[in-house]
NUNUKE-569541 format. One record per residue (C-alpha): residue in three letters; x, y, z. Coordinates in nm, 2 decimals, always signed. Each point is the difference from the previous one (the first is absolute). Layout:
// NUNUKE-569541
   drennu       px       py       pz
      ALA        X        Y        Z
...
END
This chain:
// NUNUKE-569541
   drennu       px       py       pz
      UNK    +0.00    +0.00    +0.00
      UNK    +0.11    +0.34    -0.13
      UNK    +0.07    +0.29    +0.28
      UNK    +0.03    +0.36    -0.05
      UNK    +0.32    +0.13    -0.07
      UNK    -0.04    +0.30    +0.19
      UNK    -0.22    -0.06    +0.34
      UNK    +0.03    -0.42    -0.02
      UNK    -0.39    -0.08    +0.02
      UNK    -0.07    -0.33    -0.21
      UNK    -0.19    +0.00    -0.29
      UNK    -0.28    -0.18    +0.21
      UNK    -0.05    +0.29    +0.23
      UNK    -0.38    +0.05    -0.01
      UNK    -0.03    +0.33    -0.19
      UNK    +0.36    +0.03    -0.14
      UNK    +0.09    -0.08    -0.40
      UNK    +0.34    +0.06    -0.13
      UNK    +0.14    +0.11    -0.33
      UNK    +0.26    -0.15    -0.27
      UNK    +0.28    +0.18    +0.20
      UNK    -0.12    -0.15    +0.37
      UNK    -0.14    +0.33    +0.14
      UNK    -0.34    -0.03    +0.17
      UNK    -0.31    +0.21    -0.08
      UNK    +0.05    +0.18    +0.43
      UNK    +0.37    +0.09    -0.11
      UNK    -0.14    +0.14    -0.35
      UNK    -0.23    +0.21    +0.22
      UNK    -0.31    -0.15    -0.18
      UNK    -0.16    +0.13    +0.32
      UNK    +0.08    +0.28    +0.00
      UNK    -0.32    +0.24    -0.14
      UNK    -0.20    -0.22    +0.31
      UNK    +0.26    +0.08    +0.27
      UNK    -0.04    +0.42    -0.13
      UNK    -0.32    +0.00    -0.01
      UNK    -0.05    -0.13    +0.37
      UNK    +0.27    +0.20    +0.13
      UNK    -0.16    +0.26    -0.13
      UNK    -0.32    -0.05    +0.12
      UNK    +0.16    -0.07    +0.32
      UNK    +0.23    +0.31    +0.02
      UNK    -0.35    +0.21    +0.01
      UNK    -0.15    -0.17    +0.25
      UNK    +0.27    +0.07    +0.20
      UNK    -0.02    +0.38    -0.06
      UNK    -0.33    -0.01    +0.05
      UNK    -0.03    -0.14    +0.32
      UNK    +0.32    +0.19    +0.13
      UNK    -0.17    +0.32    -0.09
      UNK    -0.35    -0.09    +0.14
      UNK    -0.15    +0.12    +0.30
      UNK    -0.17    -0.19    +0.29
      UNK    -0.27    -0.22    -0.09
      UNK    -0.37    +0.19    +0.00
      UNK    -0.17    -0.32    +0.04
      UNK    +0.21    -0.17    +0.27
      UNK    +0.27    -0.06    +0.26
      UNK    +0.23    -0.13    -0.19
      UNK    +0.17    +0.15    -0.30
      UNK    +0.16    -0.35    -0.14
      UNK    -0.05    -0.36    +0.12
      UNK    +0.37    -0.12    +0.01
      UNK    +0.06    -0.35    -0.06
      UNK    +0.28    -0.08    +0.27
      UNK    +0.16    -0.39    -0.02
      UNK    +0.29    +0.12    +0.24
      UNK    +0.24    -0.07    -0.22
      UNK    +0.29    +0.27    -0.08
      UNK    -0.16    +0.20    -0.24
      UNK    -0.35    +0.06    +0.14
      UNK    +0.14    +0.08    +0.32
      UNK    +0.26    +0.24    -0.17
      UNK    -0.32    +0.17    -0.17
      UNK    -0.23    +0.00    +0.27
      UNK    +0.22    +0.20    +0.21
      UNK    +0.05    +0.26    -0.28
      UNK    -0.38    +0.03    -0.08
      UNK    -0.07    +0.08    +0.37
      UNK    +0.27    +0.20    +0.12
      UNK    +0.11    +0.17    -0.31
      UNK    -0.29    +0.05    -0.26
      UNK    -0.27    +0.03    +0.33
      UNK    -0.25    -0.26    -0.17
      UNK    -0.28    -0.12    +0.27
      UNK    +0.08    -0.43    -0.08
      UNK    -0.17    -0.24    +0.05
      UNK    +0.26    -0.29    +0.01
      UNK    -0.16    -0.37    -0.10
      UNK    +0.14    -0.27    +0.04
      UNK    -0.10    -0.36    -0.14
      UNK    +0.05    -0.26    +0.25
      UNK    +0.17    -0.22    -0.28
      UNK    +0.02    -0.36    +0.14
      UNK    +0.34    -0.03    -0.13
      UNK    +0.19    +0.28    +0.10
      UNK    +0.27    -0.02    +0.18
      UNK    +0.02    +0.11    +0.37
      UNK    +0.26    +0.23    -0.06
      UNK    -0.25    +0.23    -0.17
      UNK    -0.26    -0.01    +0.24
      UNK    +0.35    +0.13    +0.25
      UNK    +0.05    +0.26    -0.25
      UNK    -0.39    +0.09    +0.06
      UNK    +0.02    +0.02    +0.39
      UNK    +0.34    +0.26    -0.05
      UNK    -0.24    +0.22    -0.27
      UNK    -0.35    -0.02    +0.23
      UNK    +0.22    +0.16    +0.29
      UNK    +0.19    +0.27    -0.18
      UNK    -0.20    +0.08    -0.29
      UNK    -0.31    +0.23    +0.06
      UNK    -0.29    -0.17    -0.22
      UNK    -0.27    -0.23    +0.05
      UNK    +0.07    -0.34    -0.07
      UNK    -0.26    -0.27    -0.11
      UNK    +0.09    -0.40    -0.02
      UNK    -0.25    -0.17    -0.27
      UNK    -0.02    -0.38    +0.00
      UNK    -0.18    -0.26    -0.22
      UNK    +0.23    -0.31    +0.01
      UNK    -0.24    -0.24    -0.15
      UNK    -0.06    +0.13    -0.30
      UNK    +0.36    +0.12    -0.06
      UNK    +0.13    -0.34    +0.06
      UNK    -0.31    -0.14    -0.21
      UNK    +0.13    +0.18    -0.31
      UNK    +0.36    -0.07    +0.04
      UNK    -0.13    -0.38    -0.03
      UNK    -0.13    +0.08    -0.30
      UNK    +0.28    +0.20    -0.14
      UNK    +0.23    -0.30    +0.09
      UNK    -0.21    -0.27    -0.06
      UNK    -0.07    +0.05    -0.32
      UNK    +0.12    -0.24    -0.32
      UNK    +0.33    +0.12    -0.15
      UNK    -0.04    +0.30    -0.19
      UNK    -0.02    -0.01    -0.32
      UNK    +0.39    +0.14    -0.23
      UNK    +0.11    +0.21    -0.05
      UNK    -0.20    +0.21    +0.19
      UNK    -0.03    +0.40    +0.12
      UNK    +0.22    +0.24    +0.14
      UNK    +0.01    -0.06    +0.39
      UNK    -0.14    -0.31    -0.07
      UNK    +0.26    -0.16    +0.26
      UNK    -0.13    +0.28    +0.23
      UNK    -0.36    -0.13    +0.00
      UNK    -0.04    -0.10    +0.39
      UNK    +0.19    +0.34    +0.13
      UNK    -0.17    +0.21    -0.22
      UNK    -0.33    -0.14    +0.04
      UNK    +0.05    +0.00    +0.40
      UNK    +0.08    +0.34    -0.03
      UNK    -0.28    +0.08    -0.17
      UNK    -0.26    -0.16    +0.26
      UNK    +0.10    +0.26    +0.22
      UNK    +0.02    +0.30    -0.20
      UNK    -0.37    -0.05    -0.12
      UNK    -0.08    -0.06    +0.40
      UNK    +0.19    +0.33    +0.04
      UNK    -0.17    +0.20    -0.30
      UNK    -0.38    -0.12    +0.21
      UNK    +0.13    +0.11    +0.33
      UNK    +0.11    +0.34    -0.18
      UNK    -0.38    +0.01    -0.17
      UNK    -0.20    -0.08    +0.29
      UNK    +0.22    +0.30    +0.15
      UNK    +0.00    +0.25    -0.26
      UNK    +0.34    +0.03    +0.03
      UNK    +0.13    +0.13    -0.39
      UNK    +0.39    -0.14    +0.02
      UNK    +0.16    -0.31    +0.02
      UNK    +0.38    +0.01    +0.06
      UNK    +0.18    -0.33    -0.09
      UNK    +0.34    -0.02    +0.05
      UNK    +0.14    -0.26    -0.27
      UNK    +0.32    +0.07    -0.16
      UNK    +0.12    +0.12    -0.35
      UNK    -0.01    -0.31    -0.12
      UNK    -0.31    -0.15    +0.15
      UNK    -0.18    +0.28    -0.23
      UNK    +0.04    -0.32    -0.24
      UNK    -0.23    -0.21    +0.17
      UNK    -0.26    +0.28    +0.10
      UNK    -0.27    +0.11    -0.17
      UNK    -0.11    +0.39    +0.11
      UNK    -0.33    +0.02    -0.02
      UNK    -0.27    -0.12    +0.21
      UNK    -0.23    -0.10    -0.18
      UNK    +0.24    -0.20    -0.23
      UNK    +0.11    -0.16    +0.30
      UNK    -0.29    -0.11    +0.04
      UNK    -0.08    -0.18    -0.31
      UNK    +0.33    -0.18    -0.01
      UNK    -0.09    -0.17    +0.27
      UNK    -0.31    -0.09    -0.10
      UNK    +0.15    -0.12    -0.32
      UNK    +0.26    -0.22    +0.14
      UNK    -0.18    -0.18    +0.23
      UNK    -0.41    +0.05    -0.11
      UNK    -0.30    +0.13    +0.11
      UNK    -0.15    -0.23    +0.20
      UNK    +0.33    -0.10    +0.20
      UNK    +0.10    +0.43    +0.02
      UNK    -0.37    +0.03    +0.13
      UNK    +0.02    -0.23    +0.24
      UNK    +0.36    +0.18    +0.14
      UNK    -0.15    +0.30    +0.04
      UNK    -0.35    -0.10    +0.05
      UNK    -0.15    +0.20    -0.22
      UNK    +0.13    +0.33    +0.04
      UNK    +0.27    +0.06    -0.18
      UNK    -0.25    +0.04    -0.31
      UNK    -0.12    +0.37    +0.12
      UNK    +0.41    +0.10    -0.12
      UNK    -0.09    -0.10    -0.35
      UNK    -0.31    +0.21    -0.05
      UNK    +0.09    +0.28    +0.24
      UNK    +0.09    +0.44    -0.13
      UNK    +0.34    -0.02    -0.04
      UNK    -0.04    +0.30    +0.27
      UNK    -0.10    -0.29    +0.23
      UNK    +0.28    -0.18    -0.03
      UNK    +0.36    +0.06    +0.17
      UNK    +0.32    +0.06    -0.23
      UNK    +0.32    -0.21    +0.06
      UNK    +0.30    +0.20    +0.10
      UNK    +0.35    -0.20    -0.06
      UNK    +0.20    +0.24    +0.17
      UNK    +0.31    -0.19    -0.06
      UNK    -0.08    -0.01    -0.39
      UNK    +0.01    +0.39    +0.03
      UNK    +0.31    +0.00    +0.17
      UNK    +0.16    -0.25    -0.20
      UNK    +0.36    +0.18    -0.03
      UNK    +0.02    +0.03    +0.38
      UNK    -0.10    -0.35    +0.07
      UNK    +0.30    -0.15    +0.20
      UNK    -0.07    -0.27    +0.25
      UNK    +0.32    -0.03    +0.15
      UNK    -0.07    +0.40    +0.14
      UNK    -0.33    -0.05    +0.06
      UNK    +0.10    -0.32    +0.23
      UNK    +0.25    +0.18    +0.18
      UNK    -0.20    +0.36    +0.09
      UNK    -0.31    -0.23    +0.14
      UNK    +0.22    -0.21    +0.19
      UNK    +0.20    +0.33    +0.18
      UNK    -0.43    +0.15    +0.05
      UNK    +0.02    -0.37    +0.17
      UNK    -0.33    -0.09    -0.22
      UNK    +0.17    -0.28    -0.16
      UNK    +0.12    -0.33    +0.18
      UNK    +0.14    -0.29    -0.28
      UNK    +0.12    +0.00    -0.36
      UNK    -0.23    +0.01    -0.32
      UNK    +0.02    -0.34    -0.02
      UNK    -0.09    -0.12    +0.35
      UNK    -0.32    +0.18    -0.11
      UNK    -0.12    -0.18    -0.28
      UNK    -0.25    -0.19    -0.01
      UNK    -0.03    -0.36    +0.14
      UNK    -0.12    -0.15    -0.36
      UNK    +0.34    +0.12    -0.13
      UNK    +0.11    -0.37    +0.00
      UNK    -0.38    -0.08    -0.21
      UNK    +0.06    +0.23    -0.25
      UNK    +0.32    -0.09    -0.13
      UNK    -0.13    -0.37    +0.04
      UNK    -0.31    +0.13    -0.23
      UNK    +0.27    +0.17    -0.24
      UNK    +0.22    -0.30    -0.08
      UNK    -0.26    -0.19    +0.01
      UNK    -0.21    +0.14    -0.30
      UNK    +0.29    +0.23    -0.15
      UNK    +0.30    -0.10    +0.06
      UNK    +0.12    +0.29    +0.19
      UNK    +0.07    +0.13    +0.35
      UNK    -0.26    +0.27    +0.12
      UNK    +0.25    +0.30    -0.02
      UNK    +0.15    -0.08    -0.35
      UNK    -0.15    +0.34    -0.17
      UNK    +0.15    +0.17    +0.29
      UNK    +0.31    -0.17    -0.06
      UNK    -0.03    +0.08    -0.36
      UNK    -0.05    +0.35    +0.05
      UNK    +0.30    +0.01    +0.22
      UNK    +0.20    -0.18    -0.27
      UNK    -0.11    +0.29    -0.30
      UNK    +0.05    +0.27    +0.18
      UNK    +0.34    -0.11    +0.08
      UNK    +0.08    -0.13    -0.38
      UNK    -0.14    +0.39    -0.08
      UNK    +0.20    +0.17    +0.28
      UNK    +0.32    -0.18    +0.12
      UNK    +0.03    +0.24    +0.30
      UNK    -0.34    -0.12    +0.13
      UNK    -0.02    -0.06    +0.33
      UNK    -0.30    -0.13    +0.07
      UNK    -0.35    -0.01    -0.18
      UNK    -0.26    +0.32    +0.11
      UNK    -0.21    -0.31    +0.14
      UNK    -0.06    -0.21    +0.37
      UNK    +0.24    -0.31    -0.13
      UNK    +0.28    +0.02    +0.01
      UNK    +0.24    -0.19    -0.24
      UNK    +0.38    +0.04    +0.12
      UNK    +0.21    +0.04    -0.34
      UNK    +0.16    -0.33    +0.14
      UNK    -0.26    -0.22    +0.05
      UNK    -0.03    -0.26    -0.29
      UNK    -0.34    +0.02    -0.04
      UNK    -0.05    -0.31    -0.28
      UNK    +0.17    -0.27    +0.26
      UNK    -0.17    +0.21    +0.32
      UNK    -0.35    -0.09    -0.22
      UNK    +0.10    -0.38    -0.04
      UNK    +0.10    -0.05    +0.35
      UNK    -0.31    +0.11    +0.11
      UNK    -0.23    -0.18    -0.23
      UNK    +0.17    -0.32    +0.10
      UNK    -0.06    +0.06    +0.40
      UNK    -0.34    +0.16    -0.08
      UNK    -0.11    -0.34    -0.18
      UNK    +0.13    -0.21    +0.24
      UNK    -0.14    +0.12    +0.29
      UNK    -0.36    +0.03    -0.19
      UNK    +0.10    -0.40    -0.07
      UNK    +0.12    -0.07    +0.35
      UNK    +0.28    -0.10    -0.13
      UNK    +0.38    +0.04    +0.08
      UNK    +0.14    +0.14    +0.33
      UNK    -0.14    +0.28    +0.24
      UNK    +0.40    +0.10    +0.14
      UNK    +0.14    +0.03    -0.35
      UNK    -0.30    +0.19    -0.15
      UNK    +0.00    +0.24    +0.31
      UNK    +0.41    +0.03    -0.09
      UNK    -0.08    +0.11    -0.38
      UNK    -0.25    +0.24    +0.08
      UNK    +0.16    +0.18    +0.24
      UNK    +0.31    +0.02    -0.24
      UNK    -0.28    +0.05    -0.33
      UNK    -0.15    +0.31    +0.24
      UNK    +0.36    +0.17    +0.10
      UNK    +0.09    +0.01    -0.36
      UNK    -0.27    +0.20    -0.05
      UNK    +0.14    +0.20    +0.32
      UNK    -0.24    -0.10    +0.24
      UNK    +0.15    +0.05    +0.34
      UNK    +0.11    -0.35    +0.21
      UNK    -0.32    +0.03    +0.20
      UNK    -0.27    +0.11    -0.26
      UNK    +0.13    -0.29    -0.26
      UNK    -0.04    -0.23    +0.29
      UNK    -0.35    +0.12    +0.05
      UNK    -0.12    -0.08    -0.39
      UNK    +0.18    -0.29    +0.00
      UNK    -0.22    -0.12    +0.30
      UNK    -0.34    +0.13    -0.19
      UNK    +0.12    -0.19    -0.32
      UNK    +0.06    -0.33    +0.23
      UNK    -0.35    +0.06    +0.15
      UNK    -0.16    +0.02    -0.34
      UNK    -0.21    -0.35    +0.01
      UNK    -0.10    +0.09    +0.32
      UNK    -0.15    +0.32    -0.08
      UNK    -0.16    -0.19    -0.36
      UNK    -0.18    -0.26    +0.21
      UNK    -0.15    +0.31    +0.21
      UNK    -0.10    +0.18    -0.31
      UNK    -0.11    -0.25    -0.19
      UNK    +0.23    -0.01    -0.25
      UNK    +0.11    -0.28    -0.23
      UNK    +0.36    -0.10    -0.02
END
């Protein structure tokens, strides 16, 4: 199988077709008109909500979607204390996340002045991650983010649970806090949101998430409905994680390392992405990282959350973990060697001693946490 020359996805990669000379349609910016037209979208959003007053028909000027992870916190801080927005901060009590975000919550709730709100449905969030994983192979070659499906969708669940909350509240801003290159995987507008969900996984079975009121978004005034703002999107030529890590932690409103607070399904979805495409979860982060250094040999790192040091070797790094990642969905191999190769995958990818430790412990845990949700390995 054929990879690109440039960024080293394969030819398989759901989404990605290259050319006679090896070069992949991402690297070819084939993308590119999309990507402008969101970010311009987005940059105006942005402006607007900056420049806008205090909410006539509320408390709150924005519902903030707050995970406790480094970015939301970092942005949560500046939309109280510097732009003097009234938040209301919600939070989605995702089964799966990690307990070092809800830590990362307790240091915010006591320093931050805003109201915060914990929403919880865990049934029918773990109901439709069943489905999502559960389902017969997909068929090839398949979409862009394809490989993505269960994050994305997961992610979704909650932001439609967060654009109801904001309706029922009148509240006319959402602020979500994903990163320059999540703008890929996000759609902007509610409505759209919407009916991508419904799309993917039906009527019936979307109804039945939402019991039945998730409907009113689709034939709502657009003057009804809140706007998305991607702060981070606007920002995009700030964006630098290793900062933003260090100024939270000297506030003292941030306790662990991006990667202690991922997700507890981490180990699931790179299961779900070799599975189906061959691939580990991160490998269009990975590939980003790779273009931007074959455009700019003085890049240090990529404007995104990942980080890819220049001398990681990211082809063998995938391989190793594909071959753990099975085995352990198998039950198959040895627990003490698998622990020893993803601690050393994880501090290649300059994970500190203790946080690779700590994945390498999720991705050991991972039929434990398939038998509780359900899922088929």
């Amino acid at each position: 199988m054929r990879s690109c020359t440039m960024c080293a996805l394969k030819e398989g990669h759901p989404g990605v077709t290259l050319d006679d000379e090896g070069v992949c349609n991402l690297c070819k910016l084939d993308i590119a008109s999309d990507l402008l037209e969101n970010f311009t979208y987005t940059n105006r959003i942005y402006e607007e909500f900056t420049a806008a007053g205090p909410n006539p028909h509320g408390d709150y000027d924005c519902l903030f979607m707050y995970s406790g992870g480094k970015d939301s916190t970092y942005m949560l801080d500046k939309f109280v204390n510097e732009y003097g927005k009234r938040v209301l901060s919600y939070t989605f009590d995702v089964p799966f996340e990690s307990a070092h975000a809800a830590e990362n919550i307790k240091l915010a709730q006591a320093k931050i002045d805003a109201t915060f709100v914990l929403d919880s449905d865990d049934d029918n969030i773990k109901t439709m991650m069943r489905e999502v994983f559960n389902r017969p192979a997909p068929k090839k070659p398949g979409k862009y983010l394809d490989e993505k499906l269960p994050c994305v969708s997961c992610r979704t669940f909650f932001v439609i649970r967060a654009i109801l909350h904001a309706v029922r509240h009148k509240i006319p801003y959402i602020a979500l806090c994903a990163d320059p290159q999540q703008i890929l995987t996000m759609e902007s507008n509610v409505r759209e949101i919407v009916r991508d969900f419904y799309q993917t996984f039906g009527r019936r079975f979307t109804s039945d998430l939402f019991r039945g009121e998730i409907e009113q978004i689709l034939f709502a005034e657009d003057d009804e409905l809140p706007k998305i703002v991607f702060p981070f999107i606007a920002m995009r030529y700030d964006y630098d994680p290793d900062r933003i890590v260090a100024e939270l932690k000297a506030k003292g409103l941030y306790d662990s390392s991006p990667l202690e607070t991922h997700c507890t399904l981490f180990p699931l979805l790179n299961y779900y992405s070799f599975k189906n495409w061959d691939c580990m979860f991160y490998k269009l982060n990975a590939s980003s990282h790779k273009r931007s250094v074959a455009r700019n040999k003085d890049f240090d790192r990529s404007t995104f959350s990942i980080k890819f040091p220049r001398a990681a070797n990211i082809a063998d790094i995938e391989e190793r973990m594909k071959r753990v990642v099975l085995e352990i969905a198998e039950h198959r191999g040895d627990t003490a060697e698998h622990e020893r190769e993803l601690i050393d995958i994880f501090r290649q990818l300059d994970a500190t001693e203790d946080g690779a430790r700590f994945v390498a412990q999720s991705f050991l845990g991972m039929r434990t946490v398939a038998a509780d949700m359900g899922i088929e390995l």
